[in-house]
N, C-alpha and C positions, 0 to 999 in steps of 0.2 A: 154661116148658117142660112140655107134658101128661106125665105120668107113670104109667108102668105096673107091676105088678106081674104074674110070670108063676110060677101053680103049676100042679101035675098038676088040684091038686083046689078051685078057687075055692070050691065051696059050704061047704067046714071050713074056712076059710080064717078066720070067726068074727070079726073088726072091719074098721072100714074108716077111711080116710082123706078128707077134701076133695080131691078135682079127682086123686084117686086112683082109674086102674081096674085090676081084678084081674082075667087073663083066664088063659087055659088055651096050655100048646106050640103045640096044631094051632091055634088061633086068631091066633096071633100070627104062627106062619108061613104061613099059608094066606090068612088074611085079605085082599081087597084093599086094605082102610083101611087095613091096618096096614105093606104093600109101598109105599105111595105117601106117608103121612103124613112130616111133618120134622119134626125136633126131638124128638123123642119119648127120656124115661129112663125107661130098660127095668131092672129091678130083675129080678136073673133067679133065684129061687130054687125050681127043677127041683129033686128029688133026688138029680140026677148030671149030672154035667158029663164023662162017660167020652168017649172020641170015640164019633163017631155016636151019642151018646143025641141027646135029645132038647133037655137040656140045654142041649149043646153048640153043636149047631144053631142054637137059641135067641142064644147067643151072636154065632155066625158070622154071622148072619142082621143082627143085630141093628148091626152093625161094617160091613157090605156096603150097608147101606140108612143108615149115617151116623147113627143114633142112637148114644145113650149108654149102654152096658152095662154094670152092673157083675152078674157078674165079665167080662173082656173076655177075648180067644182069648189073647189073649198072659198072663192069670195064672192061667188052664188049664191052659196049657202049663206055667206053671212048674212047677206039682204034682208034673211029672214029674220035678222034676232039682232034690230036696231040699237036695244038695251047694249048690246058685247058692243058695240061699234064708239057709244058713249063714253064707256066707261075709257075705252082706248083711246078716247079725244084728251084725256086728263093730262096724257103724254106734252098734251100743247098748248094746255087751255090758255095761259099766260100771252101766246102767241094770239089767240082767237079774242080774244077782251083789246088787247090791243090794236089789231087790225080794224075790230069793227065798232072800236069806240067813236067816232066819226059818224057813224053810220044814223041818218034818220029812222025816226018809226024803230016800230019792235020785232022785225023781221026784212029778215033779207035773203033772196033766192040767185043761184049764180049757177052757172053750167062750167064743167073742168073737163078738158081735152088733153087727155095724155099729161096732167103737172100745171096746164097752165087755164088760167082764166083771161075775159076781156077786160077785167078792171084789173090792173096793175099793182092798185095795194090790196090786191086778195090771193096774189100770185102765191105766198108765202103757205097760206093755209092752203090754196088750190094743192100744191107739192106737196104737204103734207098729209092734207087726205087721198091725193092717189096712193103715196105710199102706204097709206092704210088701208087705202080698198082699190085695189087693181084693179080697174074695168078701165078701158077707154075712154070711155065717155059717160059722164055722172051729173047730177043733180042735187048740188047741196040747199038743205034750207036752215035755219037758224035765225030761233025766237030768243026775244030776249023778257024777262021778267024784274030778275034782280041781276043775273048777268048771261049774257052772251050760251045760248047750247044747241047744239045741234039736235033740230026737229025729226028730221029725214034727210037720208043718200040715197039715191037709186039711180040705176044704170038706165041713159035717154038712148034711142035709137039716132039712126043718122035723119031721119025723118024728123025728129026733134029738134035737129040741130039750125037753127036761124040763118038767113043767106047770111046774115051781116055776120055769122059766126064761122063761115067753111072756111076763110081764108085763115085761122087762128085755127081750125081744126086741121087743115094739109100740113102750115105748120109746122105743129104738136107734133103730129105724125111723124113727119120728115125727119125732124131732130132727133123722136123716138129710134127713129130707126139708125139713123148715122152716126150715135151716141159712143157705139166702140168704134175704136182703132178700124181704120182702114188696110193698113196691111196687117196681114197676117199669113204667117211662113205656112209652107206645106207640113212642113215633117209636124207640127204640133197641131196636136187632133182635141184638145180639150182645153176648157177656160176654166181657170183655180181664181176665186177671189179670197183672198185675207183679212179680214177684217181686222181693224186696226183702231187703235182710241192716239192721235196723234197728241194729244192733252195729258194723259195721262203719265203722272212722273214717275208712279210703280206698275211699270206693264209686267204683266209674266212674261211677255219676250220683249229683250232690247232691241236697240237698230242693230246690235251684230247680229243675235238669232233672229231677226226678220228679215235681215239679206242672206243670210245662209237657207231659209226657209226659201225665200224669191229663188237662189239658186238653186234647191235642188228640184222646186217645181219645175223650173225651165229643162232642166235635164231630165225630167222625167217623161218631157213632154207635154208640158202644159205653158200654156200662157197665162202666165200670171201676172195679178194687178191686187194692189191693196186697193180697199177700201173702206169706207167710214159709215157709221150711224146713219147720213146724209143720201145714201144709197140707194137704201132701201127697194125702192124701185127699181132698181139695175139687177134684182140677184138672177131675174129669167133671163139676163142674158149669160148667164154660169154653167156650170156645171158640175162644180163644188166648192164648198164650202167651208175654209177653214177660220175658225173665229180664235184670234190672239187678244181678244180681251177676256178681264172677269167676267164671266158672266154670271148673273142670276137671274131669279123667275121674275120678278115685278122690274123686266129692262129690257133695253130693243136688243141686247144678245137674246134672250130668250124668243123677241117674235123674229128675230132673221132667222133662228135656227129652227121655227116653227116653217116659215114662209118657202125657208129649202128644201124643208124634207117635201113639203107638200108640193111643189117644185118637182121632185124625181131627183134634189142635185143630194151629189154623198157629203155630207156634214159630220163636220167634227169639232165641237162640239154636240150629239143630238139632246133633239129637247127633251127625252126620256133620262138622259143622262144627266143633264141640266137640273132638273125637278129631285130627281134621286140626290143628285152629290150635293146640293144646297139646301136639303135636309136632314137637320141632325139630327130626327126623330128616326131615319130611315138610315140612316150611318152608323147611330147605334146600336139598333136592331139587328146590321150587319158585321155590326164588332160582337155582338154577344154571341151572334150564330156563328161566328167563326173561331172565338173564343172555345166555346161548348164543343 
């Protein structure tokens, strides 16, 4: 998948990657190569993402034309409504009291570059709020009263970013980016992810229906890979999405299957399906209209 890189200012832009190009907003939206091209991950880091910057755009554009955007319009939006962002920290709060019990004073502020932080026992929450808010590069803050919560996240520009932080931001990046498989066959044109609860002693598929599933991905033409809860982050590198766990609404089945559809990847489970069939108010209602 060709991969971009979108700043104000490509020429400070200072290293570069393989089979990596760095271009500028109006290039990317303007361009004809760039209106007709497929497959393209678009790495969007504009110094705002406000509506109608540029950014944003950048985003919008980039969701419209089916590429892969991170950050995408839907964790834009979230910026806006802090509260939804809290309640989703609960997923880990046990993690968050732990990390930062050490921690002096009643506040602590830290910068995350693609998963990782500069302080090494923050790395754990740094991973787990990317996977909760896909942007590049972010700004956590976290008060504590009676314990440990998260103040504010917000996505920092690269102008934000501290000299003593760019080498942990190239990094991030790098890793971000070489994180799949290096070969990859011509004849398979698509990436299938499975999602999988290796813990779990009653999957609805076993290890036979989950190699039989891996085979006939392969044969279908896809490249396929399981993987787990721990992911999260990986799913813009997909294409679809097949989730072999239970799922329900208040579980990270139901936000991957959120996170794909908004993605553009085809999921199966979807999250309209999800909400529907783990309601028995709404299973009965379709057992009577069917009945009748």
């Amino acid at each position: 998948m060709p991969k971009i890189i979108v700043v104000e200012k490509p020429e400070t832009w200072g290293f570069s990657f393989e089979e990596v190009e760095v271009i500028t907003p109006e290039t990317y939206i303007s361009k004809s190569e760039y209106q007709s091209a497929k497959n393209l991950k678009i790495i969007n880091l504009c110094k705002s993402y406000q509506y109608q910057s540029e950014g944003y755009y950048v985003s919008m554009l980039a969701e419209a034309r089916d590429h892969k955007v991170l950050p995408g319009i839907s964790t834009i939006q979230d910026f806006r409504f802090p509260s939804i962002l809290r309640d989703d920290l609960l997923y880990f709060d046990e993690l968050i009291q732990n990390s930062f019990k050490h921690e002096p004073g009643d506040k602590i502020e830290f910068n995350i570059y693609f998963g990782s932080s500069v302080a090494e026992n923050l790395n754990k929450v740094a991973l787990q709020l990317f996977q909760l808010v896909q942007a590049p590069c972010l700004r956590a803050v976290f008060s504590k009263k009676i314990k440990w919560v998260l103040q504010s996240i917000r996505p920092i520009s690269l102008n934000e970013v501290p000299d003593t932080d760019r080498p942990l931001l190239i990094q991030s990046l790098e890793k971000y980016f070489m994180r799949k498989r290096e070969f990859r066959p011509d004849k398979k044109k698509y990436d299938l992810a499975i999602l999988v609860d290796p813990s779990d002693k009653n999957p609805p598929s076993d290890d036979r229906a989950l190699r039989r599933f891996y085979k006939a991905g392969i044969n279908a033409g896809f490249n396929t890979e399981f993987i787990t809860k721990d992911d999260f982050d990986q799913l813009i590198q997909y294409d679809a999405l097949f989730i072999r766990e239970t799922t329900y609404v208040n579980h990270h089945t139901f936000r991957f299957a959120k996170k794909a559809q908004s993605l553009g990847l085809a999921v199966i489970d979807d999250p309209d399906s999800i909400l529907k069939c783990t309601n028995k108010v709404y299973l009965l209602n379709c057992s009577t209209q069917t009945e009748s």
